[in-house]
N, C-alpha and C positions, 0 to 999 in steps of 0.2 A: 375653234373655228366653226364647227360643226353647231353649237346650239347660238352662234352669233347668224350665219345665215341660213340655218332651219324654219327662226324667225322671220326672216325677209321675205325668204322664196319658196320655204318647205314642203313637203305634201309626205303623208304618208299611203302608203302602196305595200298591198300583203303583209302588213302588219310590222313593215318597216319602214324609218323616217330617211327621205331623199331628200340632199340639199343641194345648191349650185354657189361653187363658190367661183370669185376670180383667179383667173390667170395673168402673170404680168412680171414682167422680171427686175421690177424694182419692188415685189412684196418676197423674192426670197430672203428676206432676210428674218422676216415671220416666220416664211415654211420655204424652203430650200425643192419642194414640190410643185412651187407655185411660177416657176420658169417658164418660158414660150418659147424662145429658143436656145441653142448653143453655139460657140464659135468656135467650132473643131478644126485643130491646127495638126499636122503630121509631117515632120520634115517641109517640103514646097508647098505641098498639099494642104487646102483650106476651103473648107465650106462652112455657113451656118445652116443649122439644120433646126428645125420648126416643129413643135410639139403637133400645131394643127394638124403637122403632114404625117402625124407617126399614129396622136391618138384622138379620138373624135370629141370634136370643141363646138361651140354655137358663141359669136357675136352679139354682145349688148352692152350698148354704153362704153363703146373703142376697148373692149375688154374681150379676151377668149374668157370661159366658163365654162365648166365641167359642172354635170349635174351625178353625186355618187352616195353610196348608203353603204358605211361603215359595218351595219348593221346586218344589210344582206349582205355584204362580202362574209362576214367572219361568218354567216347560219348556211353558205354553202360551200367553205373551208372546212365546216364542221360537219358537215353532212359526206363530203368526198373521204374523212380522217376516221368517220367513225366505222368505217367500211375497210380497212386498210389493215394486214394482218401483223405488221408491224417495219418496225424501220430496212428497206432495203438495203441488201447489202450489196453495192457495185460498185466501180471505180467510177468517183463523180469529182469533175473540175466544180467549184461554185465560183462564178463571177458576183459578187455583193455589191450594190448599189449603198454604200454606208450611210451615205444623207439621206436614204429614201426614207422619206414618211413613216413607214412601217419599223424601221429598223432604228429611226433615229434617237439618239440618246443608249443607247445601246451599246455595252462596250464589244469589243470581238471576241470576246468568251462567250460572252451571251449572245450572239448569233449564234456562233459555230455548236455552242449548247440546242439552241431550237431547230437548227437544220441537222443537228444529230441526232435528234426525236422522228426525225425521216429518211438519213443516209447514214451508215455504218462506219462507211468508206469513204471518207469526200477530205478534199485539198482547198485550200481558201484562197481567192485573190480579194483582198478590199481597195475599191474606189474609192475618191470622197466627192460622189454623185449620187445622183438619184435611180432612182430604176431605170430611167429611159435615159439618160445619158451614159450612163453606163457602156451600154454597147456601140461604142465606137469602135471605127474602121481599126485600129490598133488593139484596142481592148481583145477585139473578138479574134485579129490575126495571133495574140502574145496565148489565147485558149485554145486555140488550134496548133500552134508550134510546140505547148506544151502535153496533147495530147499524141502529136505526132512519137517526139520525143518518147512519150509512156510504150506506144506501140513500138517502135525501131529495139528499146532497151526489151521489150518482154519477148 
């Protein structure tokens, strides 16, 4: 996706490449990233909730667009890890976004392999959403009931 519209709109910036790609929820089926919104349903309860409203988008050609550089994400992932004295050990819930971009294709061994490179001690829940859908009004009360529960038993 990235050298399809690097070409279009591209620039590079401190020696890494920015591109903007669309947003629109009839292209998740290329990228499961590429949603604008959700239709969250909980028992009575239902709203849709809107990418614009959660992360910052810009309008062109009836299209949301995000402008991001894979490149600088991973050169200041790498610069916070190289400083880190090694994997913490604490009780950590992880809520996993499965579909998210980052993660996808990825079986759950091999997440729970790369977040074991940073937590010692962690418990998995996987979705099968993205980062930002993920935390739904359920999602986050089922991470809190279970943290509860960890406190009540210790």
């Amino acid at each position: 996706m990235g050298s399809v519209f690097f070409g279009l709109n591209g620039f590079v910036h401190g020696g890494h490449r920015w591109f903007a790609y669309p947003n629109h929820n009839l292209l998740t089926a290329l990228n499961p990233e590429t949603s604008t919104s959700l239709r969250w349903r909980f028992g009575a309860q239902a709203k849709t909730i809107h990418k614009v409203d959660l992360e910052s988008r810009f309008v062109f050609a009836n299209l949301y667009w995000e402008y991001v550089s894979v490149g600088c994400f991973n050169a200041m992932l790498d610069h916070m890890l190289r400083h880190r004295p090694g994997p913490i050990d604490i009780e950590t819930h992880v809520l996993v976004g499965a579909n998210d971009g980052y993660w996808q294709g990825q079986s759950q061994d091999q997440v729970r392999a790369s977040v074991g490179n940073y937590l010692t001690n962690a418990t998995y829940t996987f979705k099968p959403t993205s980062h930002l859908w993920v935390m739904t009004p359920e999602n986050v009360a089922s991470l809190f009931q279970r943290l509860e529960g960890d406190a009540i038993a210790s």
